[in-house]
N, C-alpha and C positions, 0 to 999 in steps of 0.2 A: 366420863362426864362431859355434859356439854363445852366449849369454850364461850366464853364472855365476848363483849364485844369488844374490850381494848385487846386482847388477848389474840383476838383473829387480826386485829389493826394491825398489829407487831409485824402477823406474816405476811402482811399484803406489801405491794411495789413503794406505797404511799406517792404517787407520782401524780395525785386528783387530776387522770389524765380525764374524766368523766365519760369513759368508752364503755362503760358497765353500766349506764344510765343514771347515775347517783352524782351528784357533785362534790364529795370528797368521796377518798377510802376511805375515812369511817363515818361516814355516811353508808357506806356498803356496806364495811363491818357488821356495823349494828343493825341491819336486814339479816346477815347473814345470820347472826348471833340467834332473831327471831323466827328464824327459818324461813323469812318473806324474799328470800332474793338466791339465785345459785351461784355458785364458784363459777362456773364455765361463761358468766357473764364479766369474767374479766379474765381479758386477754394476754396479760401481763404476770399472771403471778407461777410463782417458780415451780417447776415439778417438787423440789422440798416442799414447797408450800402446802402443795394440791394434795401430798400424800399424808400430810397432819389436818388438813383443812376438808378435805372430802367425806370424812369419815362425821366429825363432827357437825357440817353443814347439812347434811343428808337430811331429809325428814326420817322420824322416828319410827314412824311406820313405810316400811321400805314399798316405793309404787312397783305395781304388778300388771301387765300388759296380757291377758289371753284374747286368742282369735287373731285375726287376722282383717286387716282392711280397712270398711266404714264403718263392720258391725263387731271391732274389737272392743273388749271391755277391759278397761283400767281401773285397777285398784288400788289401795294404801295411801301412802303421800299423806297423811294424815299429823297434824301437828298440834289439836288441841281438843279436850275434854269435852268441849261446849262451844256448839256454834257460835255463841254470843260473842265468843272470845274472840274469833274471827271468821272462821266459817268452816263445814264439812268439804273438801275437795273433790272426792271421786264416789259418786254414786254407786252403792251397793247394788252387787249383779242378780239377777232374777233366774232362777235353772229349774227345769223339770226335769224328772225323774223318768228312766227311761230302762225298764229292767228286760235281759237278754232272755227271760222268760215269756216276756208278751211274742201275740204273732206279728206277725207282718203287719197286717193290718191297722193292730196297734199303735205301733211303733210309725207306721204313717201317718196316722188320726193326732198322737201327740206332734211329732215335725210339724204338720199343716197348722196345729194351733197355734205354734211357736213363732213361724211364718205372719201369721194373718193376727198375732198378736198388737202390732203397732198401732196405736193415736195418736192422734195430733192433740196438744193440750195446750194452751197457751203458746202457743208458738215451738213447742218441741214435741219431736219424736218420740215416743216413748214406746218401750218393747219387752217380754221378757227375751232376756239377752243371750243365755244360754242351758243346752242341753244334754243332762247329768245322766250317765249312761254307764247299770250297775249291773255288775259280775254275778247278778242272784244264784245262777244255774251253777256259777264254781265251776263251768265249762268251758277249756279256750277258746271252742271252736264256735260257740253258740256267742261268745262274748265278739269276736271278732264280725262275725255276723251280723248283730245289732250295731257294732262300729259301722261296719261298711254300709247298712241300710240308712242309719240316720245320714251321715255325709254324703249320701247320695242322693239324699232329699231335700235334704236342708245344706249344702256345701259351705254356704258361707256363713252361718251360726256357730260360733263358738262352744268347745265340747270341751267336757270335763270328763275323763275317760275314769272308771274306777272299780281298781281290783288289788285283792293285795298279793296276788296271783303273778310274779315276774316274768312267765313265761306268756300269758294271756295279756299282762300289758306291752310288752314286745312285740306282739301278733299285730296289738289294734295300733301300736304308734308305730308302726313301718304302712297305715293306711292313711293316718292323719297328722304325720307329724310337723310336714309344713304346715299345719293351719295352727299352730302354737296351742298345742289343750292344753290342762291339767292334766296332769297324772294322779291320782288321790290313789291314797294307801298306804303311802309309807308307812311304815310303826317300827318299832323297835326290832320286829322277828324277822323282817325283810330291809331291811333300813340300807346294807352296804349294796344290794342286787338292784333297788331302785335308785337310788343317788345314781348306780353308772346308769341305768336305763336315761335317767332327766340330762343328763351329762351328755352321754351320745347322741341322742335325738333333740336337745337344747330345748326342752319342754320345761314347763313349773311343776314342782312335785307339792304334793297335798300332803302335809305330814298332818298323823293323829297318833293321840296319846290320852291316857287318862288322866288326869290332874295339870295342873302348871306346870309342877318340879318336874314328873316326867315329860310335858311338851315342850319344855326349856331346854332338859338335859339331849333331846332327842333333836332339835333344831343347829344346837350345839355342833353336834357332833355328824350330823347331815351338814352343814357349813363346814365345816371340816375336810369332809372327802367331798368336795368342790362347789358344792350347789347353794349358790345365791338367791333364788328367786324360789318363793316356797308360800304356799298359802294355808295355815295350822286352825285343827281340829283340835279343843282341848276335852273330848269329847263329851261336852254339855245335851242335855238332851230335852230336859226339859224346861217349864219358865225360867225356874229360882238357880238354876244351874248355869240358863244362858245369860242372865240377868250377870248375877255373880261373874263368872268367870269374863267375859267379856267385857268387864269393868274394867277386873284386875290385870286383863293383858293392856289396856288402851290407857291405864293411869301407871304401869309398870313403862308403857315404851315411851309415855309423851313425858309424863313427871318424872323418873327414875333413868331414862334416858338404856333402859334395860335390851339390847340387839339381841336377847334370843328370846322376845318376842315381840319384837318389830316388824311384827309379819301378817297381813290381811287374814279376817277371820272368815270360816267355811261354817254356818251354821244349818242345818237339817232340824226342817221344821214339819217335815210329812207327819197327817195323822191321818186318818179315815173318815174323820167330824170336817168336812171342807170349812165350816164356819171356824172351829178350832184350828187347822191350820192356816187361816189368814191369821187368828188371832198371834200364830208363833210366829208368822212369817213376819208379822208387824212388828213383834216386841225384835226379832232380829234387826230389822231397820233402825230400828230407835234408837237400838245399844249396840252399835258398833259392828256390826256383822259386814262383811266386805262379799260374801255370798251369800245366798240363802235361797236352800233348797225344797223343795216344793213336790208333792205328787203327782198334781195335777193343775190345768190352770184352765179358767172359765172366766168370762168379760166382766162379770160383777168383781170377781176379785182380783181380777188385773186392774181394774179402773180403782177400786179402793187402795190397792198397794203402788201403783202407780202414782197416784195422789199423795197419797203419805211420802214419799221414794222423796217426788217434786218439794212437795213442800218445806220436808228437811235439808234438804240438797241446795236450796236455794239460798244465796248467800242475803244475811239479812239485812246485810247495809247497802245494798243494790237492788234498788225495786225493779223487776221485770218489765221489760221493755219489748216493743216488738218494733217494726222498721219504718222509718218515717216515706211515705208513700201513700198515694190514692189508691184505694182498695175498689174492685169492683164488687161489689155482692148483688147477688142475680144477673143479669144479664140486660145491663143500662142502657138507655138510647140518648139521646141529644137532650133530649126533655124530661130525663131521672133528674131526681135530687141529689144535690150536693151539700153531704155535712161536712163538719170536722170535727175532731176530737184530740187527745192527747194520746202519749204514744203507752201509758202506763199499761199491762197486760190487763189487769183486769177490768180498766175502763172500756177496752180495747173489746174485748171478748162480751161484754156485756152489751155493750153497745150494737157491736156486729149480730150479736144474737137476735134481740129485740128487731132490728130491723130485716132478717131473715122471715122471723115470727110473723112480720107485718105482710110478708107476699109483694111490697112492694119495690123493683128493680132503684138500687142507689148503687152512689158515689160517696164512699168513707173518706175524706182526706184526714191523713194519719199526723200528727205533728209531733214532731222529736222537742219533748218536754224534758228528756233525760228522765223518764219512767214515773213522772210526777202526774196527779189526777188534774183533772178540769181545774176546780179551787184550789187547789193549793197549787198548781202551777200557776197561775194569774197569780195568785199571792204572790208568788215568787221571782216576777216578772220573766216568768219564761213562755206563758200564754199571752204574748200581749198582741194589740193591733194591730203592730209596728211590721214583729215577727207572722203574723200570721198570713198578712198580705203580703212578702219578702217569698213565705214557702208558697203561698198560691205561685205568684208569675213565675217563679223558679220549677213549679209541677210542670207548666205549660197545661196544666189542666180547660185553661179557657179554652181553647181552640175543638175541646169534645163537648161545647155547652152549645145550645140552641140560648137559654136565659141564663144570665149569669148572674146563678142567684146563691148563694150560700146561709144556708141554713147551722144558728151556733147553738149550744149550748141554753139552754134559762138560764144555769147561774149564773153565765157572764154577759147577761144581756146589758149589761155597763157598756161593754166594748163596743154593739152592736154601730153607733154613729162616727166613733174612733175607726174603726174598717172604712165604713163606706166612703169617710176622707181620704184612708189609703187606699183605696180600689175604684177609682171613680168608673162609673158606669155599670158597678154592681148592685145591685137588693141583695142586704142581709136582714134574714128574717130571724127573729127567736124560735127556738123550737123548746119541745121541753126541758123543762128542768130533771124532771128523772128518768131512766132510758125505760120502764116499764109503760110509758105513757107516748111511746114513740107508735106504736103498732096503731093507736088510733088517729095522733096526729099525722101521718100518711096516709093513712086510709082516708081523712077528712079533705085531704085537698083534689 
């Protein structure tokens, strides 16, 4: 069971040296007790301590690290039901399916997709992450083959290697096993031959099982003969099944505080209907699924799961920000316009857009509102005069104007006489009030 926060107090130094960032120990404690803070952020407490205090601190879904590099994917770390409560932490991974029975050619056609999957979306990268590469043929030799094709196309995309085949996953992880893949297949028939395989080659092993009782008793006992980092199929297959079971593992490990299923879930959502497997791949995202696997993948339903992915992923008490800076959009001269706006993504992105739309070369200056819109930053006094004229001469943007003219907002044309005090020798002008009504006022002047 978890420990309380007086309970963790006990074993700390109690010294409120404040080296953990917190101004007492229990002020820590009681982070720690919430799972908002780590052990290793104080420097002072006792190996006794760490080996009672580690276990209990831990989030309850144990985090899971595959690939390798910039385009590693992290999973688990997970500590509550419902974003609301505080927020989802590691965005579920995105995999296509890659069986040792397609040709070559195939098997290139999906890699390039995999590759050339990334968007830009509000400010972040977005990709499917990695590529699930399955033993169809019951061949080692054909299996190893598709191993070495994909990593050699795709080397830096993370792989989920999967057979329940011991001698065929030994083949392919003596080709990939510095790039950290999964290993998926464990089950109960092969369970002691893979644990050593994930052991020697220090890879994640994929346990599956059909029900709880058996993916519990089977995680068990894989933890046992040495292997900590594990990402479990209970194997659900379709809605009412993933729905269900991926409830009961994520209110088992966050409520119940339950370690043998505190482990990132692996959901398999391939159908043949592309429309129906978005629709699974989606409910995977929703409830809990820490992978989710896929047959095929096409720009209409990366940009739909992508969006969904973002949207939940995004923590709700921190509105989306992008960086406070003069944007160039198109290719401005001395005599482009200059606006500004707030730094909130979505005013951000709307803004920039419509003025794309308009064909006509601008200067965006961005301003760090702390992710607040136009009105409601002014409300806030974080849009004000003061500040606005402060981040102009600090851009040094003047120096790229022939007219120094800033162009604000409609709704804040209150401020418009308040600047021109703070910025003497500039014209600010009103622009519109809605950013759909941008493309014409530039085109009018």
């Amino acid at each position: 069971m978890a420990l309380t926060g007086v309970q963790i107090f006990k074993l700390l130094p109690k010294t409120n040296c404040k080296k953990c960032g917190h101004p007492t120990c229990l002020a820590f404690a009681m982070k720690l007790a919430q799972r908002q803070a780590s052990l290793d952020s104080c420097p002072d407490v006792s190996e006794e301590a760490k080996q009672v205090l580690g276990e209990a601190s831990a989030p309850p879904i144990r985090p899971v690290t595959f690939g390798a590099a910039d385009k590693a994917a992290k999973m688990g770390e997970e500590t509550v039901l419902f974003r609301h409560e505080k927020k989802f932490v590691n965005p579920c991974a995105f995999a296509v399916e890659v069986k040792d029975t397609m040709s070559g050619d195939e098997i290139n056609k999906i890699a390039d997709d995999v590759l050339n999957s990334e968007i830009d979306r509000v400010g972040q990268k977005l990709r499917v992450d990695a590529v699930f590469i399955s033993n169809a043929s019951n061949d080692a030799g054909k299996f190893e083959s598709a191993v070495k094709a994909v990593a050699a196309k795709a080397p830096a995309v993370p792989l989920i290697i999967s057979t329940s085949n011991p001698a065929a996953a030994e083949a392919a992880l003596k080709l990939v096993a510095g790039k950290r893949p999964i290993l998926y297949g464990a089950d109960e028939s092969n369970a002691d031959a893979m644990a050593g395989l994930a052991k020697t080659y220090k890879v994640i092993l994929g346990v599956a099982a059909k029900g709880l009782d058996a993916l519990s008793t089977l995680t068990e006992k894989i933890k046992g003969l040495g292997v900590d980092d594990m990402v479990i199929d209970p194997g659900s297959r379709n809605a009412k099944e993933i729905i269900q079971d991926n409830t009961l593992i994520r209110r088992a490990a966050v409520k119940k505080n339950f370690k043998a299923l505190g482990y990132p879930v692996i959901t398999f959502a391939q159908r043949d209907d592309k429309m129906l497997e978005l629709l699974m791949a989606a409910l995977g995202v929703a409830k809990y699924s820490s992978i989710v696997v896929m047959s095929s993948i096409e720009k209409w339903k990366d940009l739909a799961l992508f969006t969904l992915r973002q949207n939940i992923y995004t923590d709700p008490q921190v509105p989306m920000q992008v960086e406070q800076k003069v944007y160039n959009i198109g290719e401005p001269t001395p005599e482009s316009p200059l606006m500004i706006t707030t730094n909130f993504s979505l005013t951000y992105f709307i803004v920039s857009g419509e003025i794309e739309n308009s064909k006509v070369p601008c200067r965006l200056a961005v301003m760090d509102c702390e992710g607040l819109s136009v009105l409601t930053g002014w409300a806030a006094g974080k849009f004000t005069a003061s500040k606005i004229a402060t981040f102009l001469q600090e851009s040094g943007i003047e120096k790229d104007l022939k007219n120094k003219e800033l162009i604000i907002p409609g709704y804040v044309a209150i401020l418009s006489g308040a600047i021109e005090e703070k910025l003497p020798g500039w014209t600010i002008t009103v622009g519109p009030r809605e950013a759909n009504a941008l493309p014409a006022f530039l085109k009018s002047r």
